[in-house]
GUDREN-733009 format. One record per residue: x, y, z of N, C-alpha, C in turn. Coordinates in steps of 0.1 Angstrom, whole numbers, padded with zeros to 4 digits, always signed. Each point is the difference from the previous one (the first is absolute). Layout:
! residues N
XYZXYZXYZ...
//
This chain:
! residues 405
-0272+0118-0025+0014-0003-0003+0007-0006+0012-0003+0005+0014+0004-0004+0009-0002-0013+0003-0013-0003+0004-0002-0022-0003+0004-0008-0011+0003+0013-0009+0010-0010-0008+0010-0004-0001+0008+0011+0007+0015-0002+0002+0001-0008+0016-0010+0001+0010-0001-0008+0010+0000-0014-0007-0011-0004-0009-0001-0011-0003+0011-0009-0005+0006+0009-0012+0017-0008+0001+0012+0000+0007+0001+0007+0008+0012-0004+0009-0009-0013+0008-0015-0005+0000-0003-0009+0009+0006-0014-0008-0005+0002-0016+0002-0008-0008+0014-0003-0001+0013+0009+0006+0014-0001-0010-0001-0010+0018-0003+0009+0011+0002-0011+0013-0005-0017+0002-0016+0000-0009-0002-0012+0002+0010-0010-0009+0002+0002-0014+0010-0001-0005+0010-0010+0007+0007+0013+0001+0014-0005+0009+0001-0012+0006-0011+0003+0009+0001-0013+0007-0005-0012-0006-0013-0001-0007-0003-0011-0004+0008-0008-0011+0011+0007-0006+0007-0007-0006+0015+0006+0003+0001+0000+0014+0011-0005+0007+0011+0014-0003-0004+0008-0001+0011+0014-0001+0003+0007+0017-0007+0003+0004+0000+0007+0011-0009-0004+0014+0002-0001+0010-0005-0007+0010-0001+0012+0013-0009+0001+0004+0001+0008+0013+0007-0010+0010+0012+0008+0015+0011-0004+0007-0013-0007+0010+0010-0010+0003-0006-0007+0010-0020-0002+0003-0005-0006-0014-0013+0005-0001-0007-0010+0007+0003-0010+0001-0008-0013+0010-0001+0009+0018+0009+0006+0000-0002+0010+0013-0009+0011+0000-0003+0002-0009-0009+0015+0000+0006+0009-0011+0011-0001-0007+0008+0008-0007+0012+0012+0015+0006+0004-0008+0011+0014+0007-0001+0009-0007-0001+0011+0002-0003+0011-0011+0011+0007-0008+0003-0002-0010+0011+0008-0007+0011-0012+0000-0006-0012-0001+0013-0010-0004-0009-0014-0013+0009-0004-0003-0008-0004-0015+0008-0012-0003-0001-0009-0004+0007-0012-0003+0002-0006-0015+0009+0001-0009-0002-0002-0011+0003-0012-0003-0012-0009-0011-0002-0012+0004+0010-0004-0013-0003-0014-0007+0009-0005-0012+0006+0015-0014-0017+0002-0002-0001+0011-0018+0003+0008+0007-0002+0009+0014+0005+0007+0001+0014+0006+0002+0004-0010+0005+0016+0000-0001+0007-0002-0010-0002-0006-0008+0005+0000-0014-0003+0011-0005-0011+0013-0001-0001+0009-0006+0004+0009+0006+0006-0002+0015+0010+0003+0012+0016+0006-0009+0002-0013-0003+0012-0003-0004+0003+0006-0015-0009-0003-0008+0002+0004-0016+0003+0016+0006-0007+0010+0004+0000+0008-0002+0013+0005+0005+0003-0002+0012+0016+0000+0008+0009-0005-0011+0002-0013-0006+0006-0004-0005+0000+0013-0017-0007+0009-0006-0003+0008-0012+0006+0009+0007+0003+0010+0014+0000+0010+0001+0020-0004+0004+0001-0010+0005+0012-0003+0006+0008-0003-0012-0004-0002-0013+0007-0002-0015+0001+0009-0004-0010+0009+0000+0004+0019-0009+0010+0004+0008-0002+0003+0013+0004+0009+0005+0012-0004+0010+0001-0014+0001+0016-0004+0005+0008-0007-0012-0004-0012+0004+0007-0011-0014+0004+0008-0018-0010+0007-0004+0007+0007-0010+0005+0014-0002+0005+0003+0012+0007+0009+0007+0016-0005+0002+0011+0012-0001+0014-0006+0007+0001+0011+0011-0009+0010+0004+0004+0012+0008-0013-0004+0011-0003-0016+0005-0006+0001+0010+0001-0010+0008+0000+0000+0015+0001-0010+0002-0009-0006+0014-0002-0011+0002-0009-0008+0004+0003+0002+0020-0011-0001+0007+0000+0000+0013-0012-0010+0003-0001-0006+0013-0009-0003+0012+0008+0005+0010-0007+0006+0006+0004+0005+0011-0012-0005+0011+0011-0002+0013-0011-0001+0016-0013+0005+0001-0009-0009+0001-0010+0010+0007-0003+0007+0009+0006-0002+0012+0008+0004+0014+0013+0003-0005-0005+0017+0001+0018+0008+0003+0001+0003+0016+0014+0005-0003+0000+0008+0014-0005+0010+0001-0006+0000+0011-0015+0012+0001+0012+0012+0001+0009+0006+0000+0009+0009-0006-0006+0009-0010-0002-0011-0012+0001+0004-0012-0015+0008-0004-0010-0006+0012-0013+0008-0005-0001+0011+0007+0010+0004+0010-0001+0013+0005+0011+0009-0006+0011-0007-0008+0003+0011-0011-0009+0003-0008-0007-0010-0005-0006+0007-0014-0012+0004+0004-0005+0000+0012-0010+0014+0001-0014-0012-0001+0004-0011+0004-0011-0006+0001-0008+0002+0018+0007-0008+0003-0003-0001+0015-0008+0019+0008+0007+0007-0004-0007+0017+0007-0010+0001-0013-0004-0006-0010-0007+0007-0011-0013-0007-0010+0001-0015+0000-0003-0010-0007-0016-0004+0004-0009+0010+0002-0010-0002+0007-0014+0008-0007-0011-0008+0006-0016+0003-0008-0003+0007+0009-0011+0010-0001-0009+0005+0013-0012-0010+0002-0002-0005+0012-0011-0006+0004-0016+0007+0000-0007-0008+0006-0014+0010-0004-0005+0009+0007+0008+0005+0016+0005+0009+0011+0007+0008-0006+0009-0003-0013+0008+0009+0000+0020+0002+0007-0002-0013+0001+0012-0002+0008+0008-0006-0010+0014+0001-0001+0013-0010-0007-0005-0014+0002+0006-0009-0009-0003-0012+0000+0013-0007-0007+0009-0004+0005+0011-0001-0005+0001-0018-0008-0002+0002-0014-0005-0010-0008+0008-0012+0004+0014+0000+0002+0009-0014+0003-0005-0009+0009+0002-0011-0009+0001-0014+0013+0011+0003+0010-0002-0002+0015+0006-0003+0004+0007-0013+0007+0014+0000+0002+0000-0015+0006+0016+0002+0006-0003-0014+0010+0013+0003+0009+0015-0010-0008+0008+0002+0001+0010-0011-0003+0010-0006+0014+0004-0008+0003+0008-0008+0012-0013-0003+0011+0006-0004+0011-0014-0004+0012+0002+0008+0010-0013-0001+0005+0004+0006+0016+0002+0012+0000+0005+0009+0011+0004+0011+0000+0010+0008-0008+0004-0010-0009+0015+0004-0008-0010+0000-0014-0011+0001+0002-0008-0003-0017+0001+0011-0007+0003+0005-0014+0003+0016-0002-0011-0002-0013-0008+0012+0005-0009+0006-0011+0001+0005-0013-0003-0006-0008+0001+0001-0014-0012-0001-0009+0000-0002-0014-0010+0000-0008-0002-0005-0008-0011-0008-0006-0002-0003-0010+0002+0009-0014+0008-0002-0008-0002+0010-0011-0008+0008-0006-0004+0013-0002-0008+0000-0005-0001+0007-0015+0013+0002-0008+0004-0001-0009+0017-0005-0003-0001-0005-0016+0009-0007-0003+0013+0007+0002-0003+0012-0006+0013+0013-0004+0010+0000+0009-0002-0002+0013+0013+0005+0013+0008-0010-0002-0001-0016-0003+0006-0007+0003+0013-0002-0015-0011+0011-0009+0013-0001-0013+0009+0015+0001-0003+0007+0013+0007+0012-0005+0010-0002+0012+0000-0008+0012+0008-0010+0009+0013-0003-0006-0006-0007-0009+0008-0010-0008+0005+0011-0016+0001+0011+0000+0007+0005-0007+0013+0002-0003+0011+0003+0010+0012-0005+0002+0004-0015-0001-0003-0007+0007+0003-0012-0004-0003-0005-0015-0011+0006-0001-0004-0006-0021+0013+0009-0008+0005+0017+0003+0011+0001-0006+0010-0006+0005+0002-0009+0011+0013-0007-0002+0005-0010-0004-0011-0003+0001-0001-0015-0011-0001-0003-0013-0007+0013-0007-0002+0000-0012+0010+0011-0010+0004+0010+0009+0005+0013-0007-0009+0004-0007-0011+0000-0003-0007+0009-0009-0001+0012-0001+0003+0005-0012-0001+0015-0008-0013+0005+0003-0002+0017+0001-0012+0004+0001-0002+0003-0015-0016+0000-0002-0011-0004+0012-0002-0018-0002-0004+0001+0007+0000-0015+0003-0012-0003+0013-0007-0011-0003-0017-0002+0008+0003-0012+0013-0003-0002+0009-0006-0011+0006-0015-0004-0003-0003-0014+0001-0011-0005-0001-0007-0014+0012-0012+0003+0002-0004-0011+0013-0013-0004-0005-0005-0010+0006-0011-0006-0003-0001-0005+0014-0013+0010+0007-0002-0009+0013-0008+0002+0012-0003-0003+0007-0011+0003+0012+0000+0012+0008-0010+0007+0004+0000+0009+0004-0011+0003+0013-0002+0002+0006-0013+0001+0012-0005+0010+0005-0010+0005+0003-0003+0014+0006-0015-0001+0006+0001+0000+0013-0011+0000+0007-0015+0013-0008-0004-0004-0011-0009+0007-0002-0011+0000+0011-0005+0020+0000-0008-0005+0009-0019-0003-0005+0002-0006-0010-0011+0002-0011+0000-0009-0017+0008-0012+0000+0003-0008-0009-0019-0002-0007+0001+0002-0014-0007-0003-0007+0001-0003-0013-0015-0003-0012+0003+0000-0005+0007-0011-0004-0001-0009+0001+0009-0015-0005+0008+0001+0003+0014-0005-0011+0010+0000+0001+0007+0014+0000-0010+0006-0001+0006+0019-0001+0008+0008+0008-0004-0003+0012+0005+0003+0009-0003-0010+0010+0017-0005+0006+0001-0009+0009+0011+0001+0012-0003-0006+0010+0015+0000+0011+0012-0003-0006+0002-0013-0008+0007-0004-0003+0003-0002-0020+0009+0006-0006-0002+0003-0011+0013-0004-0005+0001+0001-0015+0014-0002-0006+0001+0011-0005+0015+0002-0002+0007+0011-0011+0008+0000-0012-0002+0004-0011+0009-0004-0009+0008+0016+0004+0014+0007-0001+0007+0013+0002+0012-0001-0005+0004+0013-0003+0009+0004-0008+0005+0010+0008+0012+0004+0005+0011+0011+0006+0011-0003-0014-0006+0012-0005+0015+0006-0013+0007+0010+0005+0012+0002-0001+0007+0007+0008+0013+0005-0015-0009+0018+0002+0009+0010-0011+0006+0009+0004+0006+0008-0009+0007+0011+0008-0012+0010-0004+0003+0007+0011-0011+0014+0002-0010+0005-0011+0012+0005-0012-0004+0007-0006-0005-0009-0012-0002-0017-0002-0003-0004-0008-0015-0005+0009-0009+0001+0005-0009-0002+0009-0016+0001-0013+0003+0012-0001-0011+0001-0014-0003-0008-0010+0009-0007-0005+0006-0010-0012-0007-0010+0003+0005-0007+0014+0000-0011+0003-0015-0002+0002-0008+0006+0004-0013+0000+0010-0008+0004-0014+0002+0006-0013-0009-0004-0012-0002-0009-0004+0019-0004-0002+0001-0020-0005-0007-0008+0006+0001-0001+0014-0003-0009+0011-0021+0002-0005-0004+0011-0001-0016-0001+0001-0004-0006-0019+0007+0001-0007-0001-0008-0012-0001-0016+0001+0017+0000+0007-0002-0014+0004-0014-0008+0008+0000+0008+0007-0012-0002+0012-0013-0007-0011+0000+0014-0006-0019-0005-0007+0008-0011-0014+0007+0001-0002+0006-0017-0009-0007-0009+0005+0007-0001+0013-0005-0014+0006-0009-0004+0001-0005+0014+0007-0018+0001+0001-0010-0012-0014+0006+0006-0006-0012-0002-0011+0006-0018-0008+0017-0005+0002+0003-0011-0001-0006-0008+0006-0004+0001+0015-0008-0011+0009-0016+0001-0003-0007+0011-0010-0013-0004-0005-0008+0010+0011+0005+0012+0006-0009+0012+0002-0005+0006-0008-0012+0000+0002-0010+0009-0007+0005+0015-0001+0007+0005-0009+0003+0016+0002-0007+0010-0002-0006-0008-0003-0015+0015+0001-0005+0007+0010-0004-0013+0014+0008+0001+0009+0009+0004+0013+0013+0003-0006+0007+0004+0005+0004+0016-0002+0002+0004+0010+0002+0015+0000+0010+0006+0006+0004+0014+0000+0015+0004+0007-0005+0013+0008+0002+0002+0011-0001+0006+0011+0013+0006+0007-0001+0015-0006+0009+0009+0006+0002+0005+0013+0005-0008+0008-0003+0002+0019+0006+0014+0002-0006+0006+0007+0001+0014+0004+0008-0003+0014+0007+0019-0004+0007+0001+0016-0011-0001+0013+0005-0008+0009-0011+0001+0011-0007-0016+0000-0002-0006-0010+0000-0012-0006+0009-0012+0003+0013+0002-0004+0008-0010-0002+0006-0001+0015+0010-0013-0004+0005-0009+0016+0007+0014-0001+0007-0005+0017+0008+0014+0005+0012-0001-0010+0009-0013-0005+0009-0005-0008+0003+0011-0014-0013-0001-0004-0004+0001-0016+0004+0016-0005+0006-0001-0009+0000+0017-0005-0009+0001-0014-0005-0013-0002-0012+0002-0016-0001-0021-0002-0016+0004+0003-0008-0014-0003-0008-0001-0006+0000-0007-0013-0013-0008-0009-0003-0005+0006-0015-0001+0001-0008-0016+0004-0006-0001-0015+0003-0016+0001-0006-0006-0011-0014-0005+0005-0012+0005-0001-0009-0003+0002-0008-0014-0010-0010-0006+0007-0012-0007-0009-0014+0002+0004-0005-0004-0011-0018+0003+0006-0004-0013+0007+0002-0006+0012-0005-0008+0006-0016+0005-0003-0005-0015+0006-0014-0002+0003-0009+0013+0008+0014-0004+0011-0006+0014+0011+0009+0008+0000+0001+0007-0011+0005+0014-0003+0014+0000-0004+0007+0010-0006+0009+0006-0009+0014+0002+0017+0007-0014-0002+0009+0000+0011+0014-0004-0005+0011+0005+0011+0009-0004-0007+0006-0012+0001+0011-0003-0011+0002-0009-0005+0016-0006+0001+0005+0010-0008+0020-0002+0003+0000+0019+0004+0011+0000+0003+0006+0013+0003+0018+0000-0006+0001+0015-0006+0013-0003-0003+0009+0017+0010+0005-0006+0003+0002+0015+0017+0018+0007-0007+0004+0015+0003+0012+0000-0002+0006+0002+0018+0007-0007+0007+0001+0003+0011+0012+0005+0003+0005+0005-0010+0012+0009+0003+0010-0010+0004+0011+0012+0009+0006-0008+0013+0000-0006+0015-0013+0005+0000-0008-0007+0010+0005-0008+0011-0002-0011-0007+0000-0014+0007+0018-0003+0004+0006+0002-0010+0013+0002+0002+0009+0009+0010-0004+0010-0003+0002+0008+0011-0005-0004+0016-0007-0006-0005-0009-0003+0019+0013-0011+0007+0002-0007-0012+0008-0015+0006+0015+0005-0003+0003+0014-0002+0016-0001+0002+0005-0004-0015-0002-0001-0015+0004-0007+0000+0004+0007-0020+0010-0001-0006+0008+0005-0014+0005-0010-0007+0000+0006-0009+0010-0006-0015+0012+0007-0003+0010-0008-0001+0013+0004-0006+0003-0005-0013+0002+0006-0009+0003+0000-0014+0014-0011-0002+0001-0009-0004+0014-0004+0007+0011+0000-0009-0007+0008-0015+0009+0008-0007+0004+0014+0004-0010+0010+0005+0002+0009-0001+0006+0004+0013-0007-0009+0008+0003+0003+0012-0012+0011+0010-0008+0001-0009-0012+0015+0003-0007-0010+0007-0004+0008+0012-0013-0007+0010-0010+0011-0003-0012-0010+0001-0015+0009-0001-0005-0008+0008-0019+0002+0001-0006-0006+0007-0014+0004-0016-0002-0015-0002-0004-0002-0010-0015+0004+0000-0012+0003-0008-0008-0001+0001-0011-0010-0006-0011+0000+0002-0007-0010+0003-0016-0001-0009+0004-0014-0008-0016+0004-0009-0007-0015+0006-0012+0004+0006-0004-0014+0004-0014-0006-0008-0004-0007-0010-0005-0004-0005-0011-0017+0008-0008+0004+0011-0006-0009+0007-0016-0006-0007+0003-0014+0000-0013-0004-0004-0005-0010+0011-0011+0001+0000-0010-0010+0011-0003-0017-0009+0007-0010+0002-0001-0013+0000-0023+0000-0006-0001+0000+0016-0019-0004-0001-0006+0010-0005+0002+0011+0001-0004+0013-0012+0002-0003-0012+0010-0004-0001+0002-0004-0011-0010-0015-0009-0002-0009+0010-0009-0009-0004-0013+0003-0002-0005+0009+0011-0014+0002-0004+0000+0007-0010+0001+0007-0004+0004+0012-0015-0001-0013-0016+0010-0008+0009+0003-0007-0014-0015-0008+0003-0008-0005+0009-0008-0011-0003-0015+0011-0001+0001+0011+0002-0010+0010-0006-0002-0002-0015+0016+0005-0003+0002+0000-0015-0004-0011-0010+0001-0016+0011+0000-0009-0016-0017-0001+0002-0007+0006+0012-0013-0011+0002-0008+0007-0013-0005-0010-0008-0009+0001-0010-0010-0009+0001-0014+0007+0000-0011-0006+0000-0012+0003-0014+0009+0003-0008-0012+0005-0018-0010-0008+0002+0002-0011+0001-0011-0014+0004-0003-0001+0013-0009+0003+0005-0001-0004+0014+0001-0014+0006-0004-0012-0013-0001-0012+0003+0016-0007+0003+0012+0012-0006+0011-0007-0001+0012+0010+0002+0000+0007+0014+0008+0009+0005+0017-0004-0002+0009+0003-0006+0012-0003+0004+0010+0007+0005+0017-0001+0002+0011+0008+0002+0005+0001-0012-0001+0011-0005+0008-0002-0010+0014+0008+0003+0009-0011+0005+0013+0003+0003+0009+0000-0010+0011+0011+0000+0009-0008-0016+0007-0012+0005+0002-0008-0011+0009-0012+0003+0011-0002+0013+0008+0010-0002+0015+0007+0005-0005-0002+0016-0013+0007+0006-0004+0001+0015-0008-0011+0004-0006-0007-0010-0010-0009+0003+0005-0012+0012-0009-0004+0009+0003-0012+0010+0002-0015-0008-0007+0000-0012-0003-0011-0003+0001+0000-0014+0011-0002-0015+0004+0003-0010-0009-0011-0010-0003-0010+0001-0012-0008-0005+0002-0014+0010-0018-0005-0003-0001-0009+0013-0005-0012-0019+0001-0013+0005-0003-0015-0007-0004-0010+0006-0009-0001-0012-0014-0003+0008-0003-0017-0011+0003-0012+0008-0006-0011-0013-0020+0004+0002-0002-0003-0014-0017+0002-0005-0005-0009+0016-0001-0007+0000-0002-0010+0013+0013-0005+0006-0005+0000+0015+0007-0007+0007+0002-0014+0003-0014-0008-0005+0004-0011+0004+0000-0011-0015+0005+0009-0008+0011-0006-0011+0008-0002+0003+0006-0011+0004+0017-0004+0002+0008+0006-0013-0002-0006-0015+0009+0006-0006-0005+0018-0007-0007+0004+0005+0001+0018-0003+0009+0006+0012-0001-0006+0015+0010+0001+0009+0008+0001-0001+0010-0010-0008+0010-0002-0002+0006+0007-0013-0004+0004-0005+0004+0006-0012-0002+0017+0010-0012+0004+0007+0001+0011+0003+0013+0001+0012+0006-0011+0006+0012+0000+0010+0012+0006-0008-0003-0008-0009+0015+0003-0015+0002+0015+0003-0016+0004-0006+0002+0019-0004+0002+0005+0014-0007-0002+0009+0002+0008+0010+0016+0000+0007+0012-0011-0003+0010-0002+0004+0010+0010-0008-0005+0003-0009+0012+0003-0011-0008+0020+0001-0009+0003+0003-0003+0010+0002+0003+0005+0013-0001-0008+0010+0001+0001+0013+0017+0006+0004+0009-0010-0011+0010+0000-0001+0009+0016-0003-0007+0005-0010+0003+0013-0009-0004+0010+0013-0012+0000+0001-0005+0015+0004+0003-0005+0014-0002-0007+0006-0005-0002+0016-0015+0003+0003-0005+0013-0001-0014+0004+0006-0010-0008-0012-0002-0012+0001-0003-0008-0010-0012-0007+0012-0013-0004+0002-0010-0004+0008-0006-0015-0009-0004-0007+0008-0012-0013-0005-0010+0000+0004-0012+0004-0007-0013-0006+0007-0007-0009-0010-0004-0003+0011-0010-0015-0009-0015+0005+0010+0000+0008+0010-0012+0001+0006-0015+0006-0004-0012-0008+0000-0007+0006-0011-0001-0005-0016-0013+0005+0001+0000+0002-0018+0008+0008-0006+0005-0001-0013+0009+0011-0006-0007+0013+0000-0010+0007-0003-0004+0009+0004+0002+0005+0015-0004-0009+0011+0005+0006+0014+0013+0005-0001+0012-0013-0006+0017+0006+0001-0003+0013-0005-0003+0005-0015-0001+0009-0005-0002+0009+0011-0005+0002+0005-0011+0012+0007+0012+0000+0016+0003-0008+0000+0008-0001+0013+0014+0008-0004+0002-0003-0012+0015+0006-0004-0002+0014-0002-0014+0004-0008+0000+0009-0004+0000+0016+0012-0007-0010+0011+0004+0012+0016+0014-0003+0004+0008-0008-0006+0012+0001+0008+0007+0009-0011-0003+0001-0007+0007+0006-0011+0010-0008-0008-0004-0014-0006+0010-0007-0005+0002+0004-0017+0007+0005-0006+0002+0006-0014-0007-0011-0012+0011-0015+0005-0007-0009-0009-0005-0016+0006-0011-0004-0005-0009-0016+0007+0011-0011-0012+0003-0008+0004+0004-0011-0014-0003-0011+0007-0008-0008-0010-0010-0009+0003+0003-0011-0011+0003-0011+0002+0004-0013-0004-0013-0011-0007-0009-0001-0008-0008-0004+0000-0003-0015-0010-0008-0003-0004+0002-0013-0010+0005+0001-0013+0001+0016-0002+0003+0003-0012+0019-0004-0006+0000+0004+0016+0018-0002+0002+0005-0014-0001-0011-0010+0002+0009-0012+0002-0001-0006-0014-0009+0003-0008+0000-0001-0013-0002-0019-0003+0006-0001-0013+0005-0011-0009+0011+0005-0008+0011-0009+0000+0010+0004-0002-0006+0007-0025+0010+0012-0001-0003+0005-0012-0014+0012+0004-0006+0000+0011-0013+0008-0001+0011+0009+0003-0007+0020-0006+0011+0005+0003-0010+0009+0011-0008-0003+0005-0001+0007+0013+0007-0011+0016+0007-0012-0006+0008-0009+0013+0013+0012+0005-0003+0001+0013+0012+0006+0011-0004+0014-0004-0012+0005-0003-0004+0015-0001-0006+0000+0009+0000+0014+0008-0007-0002+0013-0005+0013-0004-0013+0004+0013-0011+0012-0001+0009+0011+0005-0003+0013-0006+0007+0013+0014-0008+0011-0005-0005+0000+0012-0009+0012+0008+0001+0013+0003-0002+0009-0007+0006+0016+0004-0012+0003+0009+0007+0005+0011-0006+0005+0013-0010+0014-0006+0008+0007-0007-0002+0016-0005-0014+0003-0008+0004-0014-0009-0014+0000-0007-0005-0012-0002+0000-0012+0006-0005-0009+0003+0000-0010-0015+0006+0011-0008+0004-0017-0017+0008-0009+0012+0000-0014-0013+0008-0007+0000+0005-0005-0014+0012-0011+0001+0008+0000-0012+0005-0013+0002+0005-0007-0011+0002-0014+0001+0018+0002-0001+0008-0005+0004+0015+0003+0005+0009-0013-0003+0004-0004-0006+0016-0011+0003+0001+0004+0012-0002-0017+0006+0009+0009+0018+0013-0003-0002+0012-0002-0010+0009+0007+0001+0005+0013+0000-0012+0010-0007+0003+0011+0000-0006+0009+0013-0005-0010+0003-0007+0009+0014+0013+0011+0006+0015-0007+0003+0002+0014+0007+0006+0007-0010+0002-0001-0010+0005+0015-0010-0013+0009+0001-0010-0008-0004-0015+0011+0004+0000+0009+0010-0002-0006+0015+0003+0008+0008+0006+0010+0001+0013-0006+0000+0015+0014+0000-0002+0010-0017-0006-0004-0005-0003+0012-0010-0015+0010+0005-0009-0007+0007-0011+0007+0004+0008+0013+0009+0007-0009+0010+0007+0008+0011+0007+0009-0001
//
């Protein structure tokens, strides 16, 4: 079982790269360890997913609201929150290892020591007062960030799994005390929604009751949302209740501005991992029933590439040109719309089908017809899933889609 599951994380790695998802950092050098470069598909399937999680859970929301924050705080703020005395691995001596990047800011002797971030959360609970002054928001009410994070691992493995340099999708909801329970059931509902909207295998996925002794010093009760990676049953998202915590550390309350009642709010943090989150999902679509014809079967909604158009030959001037038509007007609708002409149509096939392209539409002689034939301006389309095809009006091509979708 073990060379098997070795075997495909090798397969989901060669993958990646050969069709352009993920790239080892600086690899013409030797590679860097724990840094990764995400190439065209991969950033697109970067993005869909950011873009699915930043729609549930901000955009169709009115009780939340949006942050980037500095990557570089003032090193202040990590020795309130208990980073700088605490934030640290044991090495293989047995000694602290204090995970932060470090780095200087100004020149010269006047340079002041600071850090690379190494989570998103400080820079929205900073920015907590300022978000109620601007906004007046009623409790409860969430901050939300999407964004880079760094931490000197001393042991990056595992692919994308664990890295120096990573993203975060995070949530800081902010309740009053005694509604803490409520929030932190909703919030883990929500959580596995999403889960299973971006095309995780839930079978899968699992929930992990962190024990006292376990959790960050922050946390007063943490889920880990686990998955069965390749190499073992690790986690995945975490949803933490951190009390008053973090608030308390930076000074910092809500005033009712009806009531006039000050509290110090508490805290449901709902954190997911960006590249945890990709490998999970590129575990989930890889399907090989056929060995001769492995694909991603991504749903539509995440996919890098929504369908690619293809003329039967390339060096038909008029199948080109009729396939320019479709590919403009589809290109137009969806955007993540591709052209290949590279290869025999079986190669495109087989090329889309590792990228995980949903649908092939293929322009062929059939389409250019004689005027009255009623297969003129019907073009071929390709199901990735099960490999039919179907003869189409390519006017109807995008109502098709957006009803597949």
């Amino acid at each position: 079982m073990e060379n098997k599951e070795n075997n495909l994380m090798e397969k989901i790695i060669s993958l990646a790269k050969r069709r352009g998802f993920i790239f080892q950092g600086s690899e013409i050098y030797g590679g860097f360890s724990g840094f990764f470069d995400y190439a065209h598909y991969g950033l697109a399937l970067q993005n869909n997913i950011k873009n699915s999680w930043w729609k549930k859970f901000v955009d169709s929301r009115r009780d939340m609201f949006g942050m980037n924050s500095s990557i570089i705080l003032n090193p202040n703020v990590w020795k309130a929150s208990g980073h700088v005395a605490g934030f640290s691995d044991p090495t293989e001596d047995g000694k602290q290892f204090n995970v932060m990047f470090r780095t200087e800011v100004g020149a010269g002797e006047e340079a002041t020591l600071s850090y690379l971030r190494p989570e998103t959360a400080q820079g929205m609970f900073v920015n907590f007062k300022n978000t109620v002054d601007a906004f007046h928001p009623k409790l409860p009410f969430g901050m939300a960030q999407i964004g880079k994070a760094f931490r000197n691992e001393i042991a990056p493995r595992d692919f994308i799994f664990r890295q120096r340099e990573f993203e975060q999708m995070e949530i800081e909801y902010f309740v009053r005390p005694d509604d803490w329970e409520k929030y932190f059931e909703y919030f883990r509902d929500e959580m596995l929604e999403w889960m299973e909207s971006v095309g995780l295998d839930m079978g899968k996925v699992h929930e992990l009751e962190v024990p006292d002794g376990d959790r960050a010093h922050y946390s007063k009760r943490t889920i880990d949302f686990e998955f069965d990676y390749p190499f073992g049953r690790k986690e995945l998202f975490g949803l933490a209740y951190r009390g008053s915590f973090d608030l308390n550390n930076h000074k910092l309350e809500y005033q009712d501005e009806e009531s006039g009642e000050k509290i110090t709010p508490h805290v449901i943090e709902p954190s997911f991992g960006v590249d945890r989150a990709i490998l999970a999902v590129l575990l989930s679509a890889y399907n090989e029933d056929d060995p001769e014809r492995p694909f991603l079967k991504f749903k539509p909604s995440i996919a890098p590439v929504i369908c690619a158009v293809s003329p039967l030959l390339k060096n038909k001037p008029e199948l080109v040109e009729k396939a320019e038509e479709v590919f403009g007007k589809l290109k137009a609708e969806f955007g993540r719309v591709v052209w290949d002409d590279n290869g025999n149509i079986g190669k495109r096939y087989r090329r889309q089908d590792e990228i995980g392209t949903p649908w092939c539409v293929v322009i062929d002689f059939d389409t250019l017809g004689e005027k009255g034939d009623e297969l003129k301006d019907t073009v071929t389309v390709r199901d990735r899933d099960t490999g039919e095809q179907e003869r189409l009006h390519k006017d109807k091509l995008v109502e098709y889609i957006k009803a597949k979708m």
